[in-house]
Residue frames relative to the residue before (quaternion, step in Angstrom):
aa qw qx qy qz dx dy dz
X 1.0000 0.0000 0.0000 0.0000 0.00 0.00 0.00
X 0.3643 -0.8912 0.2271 0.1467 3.35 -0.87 0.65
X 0.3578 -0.8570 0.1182 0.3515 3.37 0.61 0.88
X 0.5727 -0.6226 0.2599 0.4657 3.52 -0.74 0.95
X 0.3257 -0.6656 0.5674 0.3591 3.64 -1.39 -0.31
X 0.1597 -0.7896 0.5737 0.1482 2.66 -0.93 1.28
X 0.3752 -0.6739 0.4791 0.4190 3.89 -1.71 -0.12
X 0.2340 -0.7068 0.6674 -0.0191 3.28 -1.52 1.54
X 0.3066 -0.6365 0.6337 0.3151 3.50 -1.08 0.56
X 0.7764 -0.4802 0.2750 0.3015 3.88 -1.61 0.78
X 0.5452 0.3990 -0.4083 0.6139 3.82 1.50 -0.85
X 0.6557 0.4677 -0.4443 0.3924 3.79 0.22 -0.92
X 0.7934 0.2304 -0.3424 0.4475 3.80 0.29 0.08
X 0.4464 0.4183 -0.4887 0.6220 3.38 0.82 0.31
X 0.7366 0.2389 -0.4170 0.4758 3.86 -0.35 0.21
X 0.6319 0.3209 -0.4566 0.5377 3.66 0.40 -0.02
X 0.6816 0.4876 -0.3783 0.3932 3.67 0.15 -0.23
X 0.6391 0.3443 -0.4167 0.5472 3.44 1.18 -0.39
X 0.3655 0.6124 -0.5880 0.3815 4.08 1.00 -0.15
X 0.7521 0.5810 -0.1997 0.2385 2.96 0.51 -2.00
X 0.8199 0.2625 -0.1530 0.4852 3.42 1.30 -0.69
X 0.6634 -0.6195 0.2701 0.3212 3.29 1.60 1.25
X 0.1548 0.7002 -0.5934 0.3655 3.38 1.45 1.12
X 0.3067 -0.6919 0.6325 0.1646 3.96 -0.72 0.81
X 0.7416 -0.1691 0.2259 0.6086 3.69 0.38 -0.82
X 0.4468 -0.5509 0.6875 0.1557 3.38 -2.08 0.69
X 0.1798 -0.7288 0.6594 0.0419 3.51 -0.93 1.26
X 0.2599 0.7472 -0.5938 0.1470 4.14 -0.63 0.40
X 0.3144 -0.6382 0.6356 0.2998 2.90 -1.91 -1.32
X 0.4128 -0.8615 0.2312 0.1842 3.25 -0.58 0.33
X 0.1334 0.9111 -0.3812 0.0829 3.38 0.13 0.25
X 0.6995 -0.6468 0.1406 0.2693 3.82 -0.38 -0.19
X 0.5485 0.5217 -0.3649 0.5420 2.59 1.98 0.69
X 0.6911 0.3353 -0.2830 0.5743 3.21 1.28 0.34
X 0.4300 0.7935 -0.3967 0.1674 3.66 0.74 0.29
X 0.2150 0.8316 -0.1686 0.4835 2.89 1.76 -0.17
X 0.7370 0.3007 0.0136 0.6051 3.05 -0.14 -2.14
X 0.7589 0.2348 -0.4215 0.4373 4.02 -0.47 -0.36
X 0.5153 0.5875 -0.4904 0.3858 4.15 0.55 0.45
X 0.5508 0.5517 -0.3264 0.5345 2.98 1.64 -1.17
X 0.8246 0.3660 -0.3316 0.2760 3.53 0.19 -1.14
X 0.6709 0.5342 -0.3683 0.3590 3.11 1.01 -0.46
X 0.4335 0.8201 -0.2524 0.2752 3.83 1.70 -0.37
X 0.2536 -0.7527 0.4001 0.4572 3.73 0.73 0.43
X 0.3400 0.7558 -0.3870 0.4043 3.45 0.65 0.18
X 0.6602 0.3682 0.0113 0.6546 3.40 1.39 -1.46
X 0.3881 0.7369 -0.5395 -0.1236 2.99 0.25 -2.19
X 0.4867 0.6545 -0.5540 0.1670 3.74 -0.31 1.12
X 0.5097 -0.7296 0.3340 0.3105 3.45 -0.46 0.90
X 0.2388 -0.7122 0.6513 0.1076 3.21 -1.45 0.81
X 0.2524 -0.7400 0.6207 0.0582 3.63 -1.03 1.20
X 0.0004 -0.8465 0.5274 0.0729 3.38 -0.28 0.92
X 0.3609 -0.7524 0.5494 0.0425 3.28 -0.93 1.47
X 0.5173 -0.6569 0.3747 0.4006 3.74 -1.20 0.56
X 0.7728 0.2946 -0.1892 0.5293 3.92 1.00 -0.64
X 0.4359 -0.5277 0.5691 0.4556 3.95 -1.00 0.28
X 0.6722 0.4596 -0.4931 0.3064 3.46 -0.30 -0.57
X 0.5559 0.5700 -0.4003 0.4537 3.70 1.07 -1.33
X 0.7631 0.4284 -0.3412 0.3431 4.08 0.54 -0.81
X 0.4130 0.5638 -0.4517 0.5545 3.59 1.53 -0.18
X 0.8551 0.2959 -0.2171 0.3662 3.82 -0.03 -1.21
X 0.6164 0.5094 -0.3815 0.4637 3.36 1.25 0.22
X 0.5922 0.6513 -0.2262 0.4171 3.41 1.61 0.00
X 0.5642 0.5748 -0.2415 0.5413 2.89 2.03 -1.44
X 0.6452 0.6174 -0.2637 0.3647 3.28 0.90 -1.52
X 0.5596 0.6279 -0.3100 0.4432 3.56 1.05 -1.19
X 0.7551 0.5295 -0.1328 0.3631 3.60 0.70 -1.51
X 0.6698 0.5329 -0.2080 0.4735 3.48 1.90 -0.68
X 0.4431 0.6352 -0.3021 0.5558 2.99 1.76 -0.57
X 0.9366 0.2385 0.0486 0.2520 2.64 -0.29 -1.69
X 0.3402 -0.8558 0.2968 0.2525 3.31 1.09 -0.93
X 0.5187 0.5472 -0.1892 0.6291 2.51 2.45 0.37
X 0.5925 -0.6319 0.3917 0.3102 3.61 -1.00 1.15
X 0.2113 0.7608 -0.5832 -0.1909 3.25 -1.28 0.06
X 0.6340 -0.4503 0.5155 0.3598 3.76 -1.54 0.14
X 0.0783 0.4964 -0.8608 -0.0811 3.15 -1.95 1.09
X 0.1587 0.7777 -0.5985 -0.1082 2.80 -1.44 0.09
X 0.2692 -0.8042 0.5079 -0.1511 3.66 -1.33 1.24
X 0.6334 -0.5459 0.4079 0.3665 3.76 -1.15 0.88
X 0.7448 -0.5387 0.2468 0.3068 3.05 -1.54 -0.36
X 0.6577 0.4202 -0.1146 0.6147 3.85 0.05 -0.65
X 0.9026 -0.1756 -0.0039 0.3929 2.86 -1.13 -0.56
X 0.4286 0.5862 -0.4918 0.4804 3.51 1.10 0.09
X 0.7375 0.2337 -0.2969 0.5597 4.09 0.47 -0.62
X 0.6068 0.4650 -0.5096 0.3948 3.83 0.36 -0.07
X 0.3332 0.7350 -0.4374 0.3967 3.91 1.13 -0.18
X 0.8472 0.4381 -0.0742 0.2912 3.06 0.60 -1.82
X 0.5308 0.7326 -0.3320 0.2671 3.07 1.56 -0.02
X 0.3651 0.7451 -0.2408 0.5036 3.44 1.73 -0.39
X 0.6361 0.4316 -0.2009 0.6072 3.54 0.39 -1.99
X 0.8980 0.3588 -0.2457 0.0665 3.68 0.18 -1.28
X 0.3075 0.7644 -0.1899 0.5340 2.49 2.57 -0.14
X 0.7832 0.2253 -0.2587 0.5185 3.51 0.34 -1.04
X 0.5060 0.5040 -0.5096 0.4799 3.87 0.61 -0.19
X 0.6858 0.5065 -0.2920 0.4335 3.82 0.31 -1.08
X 0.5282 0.5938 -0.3134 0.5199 3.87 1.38 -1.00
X 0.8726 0.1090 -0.0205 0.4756 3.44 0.14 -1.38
X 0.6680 -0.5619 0.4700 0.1313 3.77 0.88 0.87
X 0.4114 0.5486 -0.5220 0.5072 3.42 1.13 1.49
X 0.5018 -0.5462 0.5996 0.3007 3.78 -1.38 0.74
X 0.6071 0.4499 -0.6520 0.0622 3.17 -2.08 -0.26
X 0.3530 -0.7031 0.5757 0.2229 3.14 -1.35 0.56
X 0.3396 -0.6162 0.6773 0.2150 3.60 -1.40 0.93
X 0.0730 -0.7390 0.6697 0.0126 3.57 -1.38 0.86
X 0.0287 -0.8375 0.5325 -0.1192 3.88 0.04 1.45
X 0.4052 -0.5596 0.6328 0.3496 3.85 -1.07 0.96
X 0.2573 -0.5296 0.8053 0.0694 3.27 -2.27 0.04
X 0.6683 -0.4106 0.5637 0.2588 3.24 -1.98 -0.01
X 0.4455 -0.6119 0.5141 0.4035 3.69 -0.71 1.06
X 0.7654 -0.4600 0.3798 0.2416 3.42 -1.84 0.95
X 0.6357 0.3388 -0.2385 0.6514 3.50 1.25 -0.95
X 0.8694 0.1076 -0.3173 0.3632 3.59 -0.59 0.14
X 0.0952 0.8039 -0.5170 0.2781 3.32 0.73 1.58
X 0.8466 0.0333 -0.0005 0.5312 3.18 -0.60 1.05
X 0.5733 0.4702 -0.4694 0.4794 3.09 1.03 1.29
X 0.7909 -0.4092 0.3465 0.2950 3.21 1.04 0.81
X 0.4490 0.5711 -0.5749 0.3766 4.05 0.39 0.05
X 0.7268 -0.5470 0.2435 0.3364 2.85 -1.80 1.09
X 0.8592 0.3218 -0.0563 0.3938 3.62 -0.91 0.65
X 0.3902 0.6491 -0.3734 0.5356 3.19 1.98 -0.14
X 0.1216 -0.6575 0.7054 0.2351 4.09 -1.31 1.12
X 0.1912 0.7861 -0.5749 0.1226 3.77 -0.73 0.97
X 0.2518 0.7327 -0.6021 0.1931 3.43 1.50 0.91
X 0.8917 0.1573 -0.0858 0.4157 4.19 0.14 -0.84
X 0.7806 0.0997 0.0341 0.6161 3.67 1.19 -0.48
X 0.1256 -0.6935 0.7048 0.0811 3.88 -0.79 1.00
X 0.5210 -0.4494 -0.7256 0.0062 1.32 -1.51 1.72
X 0.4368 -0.7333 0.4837 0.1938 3.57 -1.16 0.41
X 0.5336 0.5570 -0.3812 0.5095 3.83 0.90 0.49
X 0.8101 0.0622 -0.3252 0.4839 3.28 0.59 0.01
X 0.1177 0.5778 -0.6468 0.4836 3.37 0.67 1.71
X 0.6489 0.4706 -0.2956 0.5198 3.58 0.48 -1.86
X 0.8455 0.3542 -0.3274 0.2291 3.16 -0.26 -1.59
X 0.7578 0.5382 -0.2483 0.2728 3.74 0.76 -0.85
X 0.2712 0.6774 -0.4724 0.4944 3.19 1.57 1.08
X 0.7862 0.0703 0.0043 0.6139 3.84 1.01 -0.97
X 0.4612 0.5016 -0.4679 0.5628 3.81 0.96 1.37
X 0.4816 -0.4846 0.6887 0.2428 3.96 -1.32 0.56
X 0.8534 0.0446 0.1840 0.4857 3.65 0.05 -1.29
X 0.1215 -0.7148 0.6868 0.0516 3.60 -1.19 0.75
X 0.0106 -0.7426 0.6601 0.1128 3.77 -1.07 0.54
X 0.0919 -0.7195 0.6793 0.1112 3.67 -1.53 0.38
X 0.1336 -0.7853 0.6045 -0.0033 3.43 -0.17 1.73
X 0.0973 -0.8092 0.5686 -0.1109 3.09 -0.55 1.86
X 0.6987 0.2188 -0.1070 0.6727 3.54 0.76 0.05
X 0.3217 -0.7375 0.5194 0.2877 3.99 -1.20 0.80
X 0.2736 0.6152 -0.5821 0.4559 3.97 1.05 0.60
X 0.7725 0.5139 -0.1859 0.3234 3.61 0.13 -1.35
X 0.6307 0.5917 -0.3166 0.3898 3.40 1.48 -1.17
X 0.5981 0.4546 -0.4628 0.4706 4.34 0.54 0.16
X 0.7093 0.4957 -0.2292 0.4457 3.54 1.05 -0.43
X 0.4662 0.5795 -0.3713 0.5558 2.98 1.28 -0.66
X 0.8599 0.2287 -0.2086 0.4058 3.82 -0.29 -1.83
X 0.3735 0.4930 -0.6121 0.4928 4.04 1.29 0.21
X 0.7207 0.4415 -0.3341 0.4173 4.11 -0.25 -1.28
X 0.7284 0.3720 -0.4578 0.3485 3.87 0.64 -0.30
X 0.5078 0.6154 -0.4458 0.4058 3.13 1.26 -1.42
X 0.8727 0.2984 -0.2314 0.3095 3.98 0.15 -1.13
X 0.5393 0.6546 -0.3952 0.3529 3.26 1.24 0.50
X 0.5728 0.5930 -0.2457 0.5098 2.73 1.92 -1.58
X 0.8929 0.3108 -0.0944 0.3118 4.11 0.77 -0.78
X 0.4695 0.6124 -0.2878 0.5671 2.97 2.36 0.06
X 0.7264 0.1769 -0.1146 0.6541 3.88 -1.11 1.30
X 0.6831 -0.1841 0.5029 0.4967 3.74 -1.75 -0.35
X 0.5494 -0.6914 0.4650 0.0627 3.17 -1.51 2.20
X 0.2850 0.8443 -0.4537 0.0080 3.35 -0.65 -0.17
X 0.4717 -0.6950 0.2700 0.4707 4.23 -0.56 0.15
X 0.3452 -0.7400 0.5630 0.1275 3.65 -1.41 0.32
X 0.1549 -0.8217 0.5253 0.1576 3.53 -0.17 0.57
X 0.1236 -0.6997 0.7009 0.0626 4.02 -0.62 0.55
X 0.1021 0.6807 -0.7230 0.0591 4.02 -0.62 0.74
X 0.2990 -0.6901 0.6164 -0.2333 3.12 -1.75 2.10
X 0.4503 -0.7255 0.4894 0.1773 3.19 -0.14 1.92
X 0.5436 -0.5582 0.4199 0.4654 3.98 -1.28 0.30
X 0.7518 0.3963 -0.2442 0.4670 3.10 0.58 -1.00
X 0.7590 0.2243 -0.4835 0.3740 3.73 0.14 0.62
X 0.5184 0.6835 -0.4240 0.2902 3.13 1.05 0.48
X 0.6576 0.2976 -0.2725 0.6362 3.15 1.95 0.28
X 0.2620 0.7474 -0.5061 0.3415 3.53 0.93 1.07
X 0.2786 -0.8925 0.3369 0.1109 3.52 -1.10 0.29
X 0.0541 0.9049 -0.4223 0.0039 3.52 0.61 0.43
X 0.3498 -0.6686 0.5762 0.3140 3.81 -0.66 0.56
X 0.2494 -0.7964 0.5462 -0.0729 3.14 -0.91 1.28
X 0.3225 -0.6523 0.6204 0.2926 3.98 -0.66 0.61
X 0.3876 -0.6984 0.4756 0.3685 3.92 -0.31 0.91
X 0.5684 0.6208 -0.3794 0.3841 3.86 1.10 -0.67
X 0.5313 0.5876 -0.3514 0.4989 3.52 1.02 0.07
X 0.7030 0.4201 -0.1975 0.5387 3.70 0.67 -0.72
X 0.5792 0.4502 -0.5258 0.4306 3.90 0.94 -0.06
X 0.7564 -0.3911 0.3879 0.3528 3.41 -1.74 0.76
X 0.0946 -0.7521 0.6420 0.1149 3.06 -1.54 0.93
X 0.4583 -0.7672 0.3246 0.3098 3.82 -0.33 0.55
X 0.5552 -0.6607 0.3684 0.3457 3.70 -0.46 1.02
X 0.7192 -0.4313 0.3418 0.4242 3.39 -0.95 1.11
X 0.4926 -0.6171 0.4390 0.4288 4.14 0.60 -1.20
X 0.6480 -0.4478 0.4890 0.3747 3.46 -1.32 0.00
X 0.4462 -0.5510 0.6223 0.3317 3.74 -1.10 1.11
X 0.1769 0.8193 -0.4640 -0.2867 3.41 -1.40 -0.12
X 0.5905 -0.7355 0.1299 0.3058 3.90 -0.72 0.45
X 0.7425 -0.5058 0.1844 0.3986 3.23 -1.05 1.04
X 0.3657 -0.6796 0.4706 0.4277 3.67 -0.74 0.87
X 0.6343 0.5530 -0.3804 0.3836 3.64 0.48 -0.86
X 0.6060 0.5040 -0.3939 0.4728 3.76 1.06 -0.07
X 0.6847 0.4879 -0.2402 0.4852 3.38 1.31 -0.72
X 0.7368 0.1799 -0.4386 0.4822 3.35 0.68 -0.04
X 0.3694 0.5334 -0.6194 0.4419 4.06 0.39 0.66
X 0.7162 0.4287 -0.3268 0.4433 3.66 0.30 -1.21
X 0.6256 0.4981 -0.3324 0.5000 3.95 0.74 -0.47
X 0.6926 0.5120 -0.2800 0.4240 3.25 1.11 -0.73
X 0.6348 0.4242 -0.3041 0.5697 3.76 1.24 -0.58
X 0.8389 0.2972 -0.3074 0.3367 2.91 0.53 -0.65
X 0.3839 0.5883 -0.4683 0.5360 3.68 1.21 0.75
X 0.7162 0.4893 -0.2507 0.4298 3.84 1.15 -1.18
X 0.7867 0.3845 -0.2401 0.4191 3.46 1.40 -0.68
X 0.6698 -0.6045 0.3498 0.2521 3.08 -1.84 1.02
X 0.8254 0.1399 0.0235 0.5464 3.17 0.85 -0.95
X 0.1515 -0.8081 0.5632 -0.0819 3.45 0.70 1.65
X 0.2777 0.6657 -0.6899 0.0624 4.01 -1.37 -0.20
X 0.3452 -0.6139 0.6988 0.1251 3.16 -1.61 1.32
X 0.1025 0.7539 -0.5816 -0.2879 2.74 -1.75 0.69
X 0.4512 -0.7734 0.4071 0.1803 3.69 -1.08 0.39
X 0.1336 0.7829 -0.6071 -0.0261 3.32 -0.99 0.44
X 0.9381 -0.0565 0.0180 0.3413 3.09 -1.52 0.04
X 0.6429 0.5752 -0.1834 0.4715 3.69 1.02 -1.48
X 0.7589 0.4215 -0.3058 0.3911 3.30 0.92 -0.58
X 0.4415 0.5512 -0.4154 0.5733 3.86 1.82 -0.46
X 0.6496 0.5830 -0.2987 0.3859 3.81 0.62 -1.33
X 0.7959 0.3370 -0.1030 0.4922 3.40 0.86 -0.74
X 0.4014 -0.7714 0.4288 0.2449 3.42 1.88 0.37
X 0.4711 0.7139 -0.4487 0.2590 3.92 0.70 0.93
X 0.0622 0.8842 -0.4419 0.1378 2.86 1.46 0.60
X 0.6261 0.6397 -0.1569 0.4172 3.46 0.80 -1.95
X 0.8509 0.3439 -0.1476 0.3687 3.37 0.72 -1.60
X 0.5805 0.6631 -0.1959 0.4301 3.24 1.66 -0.59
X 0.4775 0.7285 -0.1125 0.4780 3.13 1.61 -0.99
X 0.8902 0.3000 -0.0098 0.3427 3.17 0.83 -1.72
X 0.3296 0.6098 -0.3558 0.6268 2.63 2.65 -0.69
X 0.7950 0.2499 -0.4351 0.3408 4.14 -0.67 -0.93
X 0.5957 0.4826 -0.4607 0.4472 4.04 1.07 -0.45
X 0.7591 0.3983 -0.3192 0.4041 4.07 0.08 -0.27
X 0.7712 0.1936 -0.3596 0.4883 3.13 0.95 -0.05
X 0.0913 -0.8547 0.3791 0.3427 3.65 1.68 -0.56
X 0.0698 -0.7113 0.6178 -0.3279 2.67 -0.55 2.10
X 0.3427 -0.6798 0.6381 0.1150 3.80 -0.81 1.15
X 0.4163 -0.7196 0.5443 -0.1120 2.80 -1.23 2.05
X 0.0029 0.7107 -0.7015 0.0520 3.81 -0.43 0.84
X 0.2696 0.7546 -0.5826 -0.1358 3.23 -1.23 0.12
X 0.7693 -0.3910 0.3850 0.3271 3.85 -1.16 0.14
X 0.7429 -0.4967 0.1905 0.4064 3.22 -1.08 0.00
X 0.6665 0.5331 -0.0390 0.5197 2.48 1.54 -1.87
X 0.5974 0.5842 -0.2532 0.4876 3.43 1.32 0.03
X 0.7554 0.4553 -0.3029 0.3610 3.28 0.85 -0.13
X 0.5931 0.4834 -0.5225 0.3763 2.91 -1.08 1.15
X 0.1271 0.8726 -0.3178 0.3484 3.39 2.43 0.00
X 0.8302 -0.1068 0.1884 0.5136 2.98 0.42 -1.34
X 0.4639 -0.6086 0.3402 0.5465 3.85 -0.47 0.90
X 0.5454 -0.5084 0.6416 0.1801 3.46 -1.86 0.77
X 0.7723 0.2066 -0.2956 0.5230 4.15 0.72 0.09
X 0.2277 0.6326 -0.5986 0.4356 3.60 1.39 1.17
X 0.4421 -0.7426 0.4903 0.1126 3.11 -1.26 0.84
X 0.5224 0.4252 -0.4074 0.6168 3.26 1.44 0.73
X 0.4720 0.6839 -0.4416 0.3385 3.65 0.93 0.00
X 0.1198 0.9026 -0.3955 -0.1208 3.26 -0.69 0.82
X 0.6111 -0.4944 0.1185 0.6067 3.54 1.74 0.99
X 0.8291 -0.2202 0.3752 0.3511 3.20 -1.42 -0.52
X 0.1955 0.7731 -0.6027 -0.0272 3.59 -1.49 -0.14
X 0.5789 0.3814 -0.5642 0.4484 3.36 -1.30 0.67
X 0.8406 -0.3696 -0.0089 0.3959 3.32 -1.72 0.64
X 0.7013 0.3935 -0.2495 0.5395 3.80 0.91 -0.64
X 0.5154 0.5818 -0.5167 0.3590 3.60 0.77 -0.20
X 0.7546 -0.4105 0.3605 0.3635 3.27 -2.22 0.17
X 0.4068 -0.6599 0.4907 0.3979 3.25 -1.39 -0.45
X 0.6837 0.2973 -0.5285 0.4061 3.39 0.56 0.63
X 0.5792 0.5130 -0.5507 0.3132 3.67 0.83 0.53
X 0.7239 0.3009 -0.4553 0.4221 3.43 1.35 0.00
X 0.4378 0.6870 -0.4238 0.3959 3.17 0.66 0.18
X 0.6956 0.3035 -0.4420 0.4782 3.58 1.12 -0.42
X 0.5743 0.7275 -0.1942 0.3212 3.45 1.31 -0.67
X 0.5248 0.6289 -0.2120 0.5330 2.91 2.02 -0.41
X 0.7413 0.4771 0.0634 0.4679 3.02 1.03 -1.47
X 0.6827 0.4535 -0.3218 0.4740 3.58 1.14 -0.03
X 0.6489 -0.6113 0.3706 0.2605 3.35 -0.98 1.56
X 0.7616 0.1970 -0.0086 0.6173 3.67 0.80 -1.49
X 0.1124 -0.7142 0.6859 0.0828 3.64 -1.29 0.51
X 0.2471 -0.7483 0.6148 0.0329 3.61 -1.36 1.17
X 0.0611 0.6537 -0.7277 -0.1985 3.68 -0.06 0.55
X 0.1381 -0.5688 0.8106 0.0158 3.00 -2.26 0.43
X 0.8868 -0.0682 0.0335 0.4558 3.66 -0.26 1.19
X 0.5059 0.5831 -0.3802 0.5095 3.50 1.63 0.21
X 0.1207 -0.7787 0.6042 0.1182 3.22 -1.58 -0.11
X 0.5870 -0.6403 0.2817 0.4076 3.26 1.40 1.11
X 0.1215 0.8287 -0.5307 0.1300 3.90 0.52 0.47
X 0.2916 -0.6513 0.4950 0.4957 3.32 -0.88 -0.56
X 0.8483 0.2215 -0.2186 0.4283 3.86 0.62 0.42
């Protein structure tokens, strides 16, 4: 049977849609380009909590953070101007090291674009934040109409989790953020991300093959491999063939640190006997790394 449509204003479906995709709670500030949107959330309609932090930038890095933990997206969201230019920091390092969450930022109403209101960037291009932002974003939306707004947060959710993670910003004139559109509720349930890429078998069995041929094999790990939750397999890969494990910052915790194939850190801040084996090994395995210098 088919379910009725019902009418939702644009924050009301952006908070059920982040329900829908197991958003725990919205981290921001508030301010008047986004007021709007936190009525919605707080509306039982929505009902999803909003933590409100003292700086925007603190709600970008409390989002990233959320995603390392957990491995699950979450929502900052913030006013216009300088409330979303905050976020560029948080979105920078999340984009650096390949964490999800999605930034959700108000705009000038549609009609007084690029005339300047208070806090509006409209010096070369409207809108002009996600110019800024899509230097350290996967994906940028401008929800310009509330038809568009389930498509819109289906296309972030799978940008933000499809291929190598990273954040997505979605910015929501004032005025459509309190538009209304009847909505089929079956639209707003979770769609599943496109899927994980995976790697060529014929690469895998060359790499088994060197690294079965070499003397002094060593994996090293970073970040991609927590992200991808291979802990289990990685583990078992350095104990069956015993192979010394380095890994990166962002890499540690890969694999327990009082395994006996563990062999510390490496690159410029690392230990000296993880680079030191890392130096010294004939064959190198990255797993989640990208050869940095730390």
């Amino acid at each position: 049977m088919k379910e009725e449509a019902v009418a939702l204003t644009v924050g009301q479906i952006v908070g059920k849609s982040l329900k829908e995709y197991g958003v725990p709670y919205i981290v921001g500030l508030p301010g008047h380009g986004n007021w709007s949107l936190l009525d919605a959330f707080s509306d039982p309609v929505s009902g999803i909590p909003f933590i409100q932090v003292m700086h925007e930038q603190s709600a970008a890095h409390v989002a990233d953070a959320h995603y390392r933990v957990t491995g699950q997206p979450t929502c900052a969201c913030t006013s216009i101007g300088p409330g979303a230019t905050n976020t560029v920091i948080g979105m920078a390092t999340a984009s650096c090291d390949s964490t999800a969450f999605l930034l959700i930022t108000g705009s000038a109403a549609t009609h007084m674009r690029g005339h300047g209101v208070m806090q509006e960037l409209d010096r070369y291009r409207v809108p002009d934040f996600p110019a800024v932002a899509a230097a350290v974003t996967k994906r940028n939306f401008d929800v310009i109409n509330a038809d568009m707004t389930p498509f819109v947060m289906h296309r972030a959710f799978n940008a933000m989790l499809t291929g190598r993670p990273g954040p997505v910003h979605v910015e929501i004139p004032l005025d459509v953020q309190v538009q209304q559109t009847d909505i089929d509720v079956q639209e707003l349930k979770k769609r599943v991300p496109v899927g994980k890429p995976r790697a060529d078998s014929k690469a895998i069995e060359s790499a088994i093959e060197l690294l079965l041929k070499a003397e002094r094999p060593c994996i090293v790990v970073g970040g991609g491999a927590i992200s991808a939750n291979a802990s289990k397999e990685l583990t078992e890969l350095a104990e069956t063939l015993t192979i010394p494990v380095v890994f990166t910052w962002n890499g540690k915790g890969a694999i327990a640190e009082d395994n006996r194939h563990c062999a510390g850190t490496v690159g410029w801040p690392g230990s000296l006997p993880g680079n030191e084996t890392a130096a010294q090994a004939d064959v190198l395995m990255s797993v989640g790394c990208r050869f940095t210098d730390w």
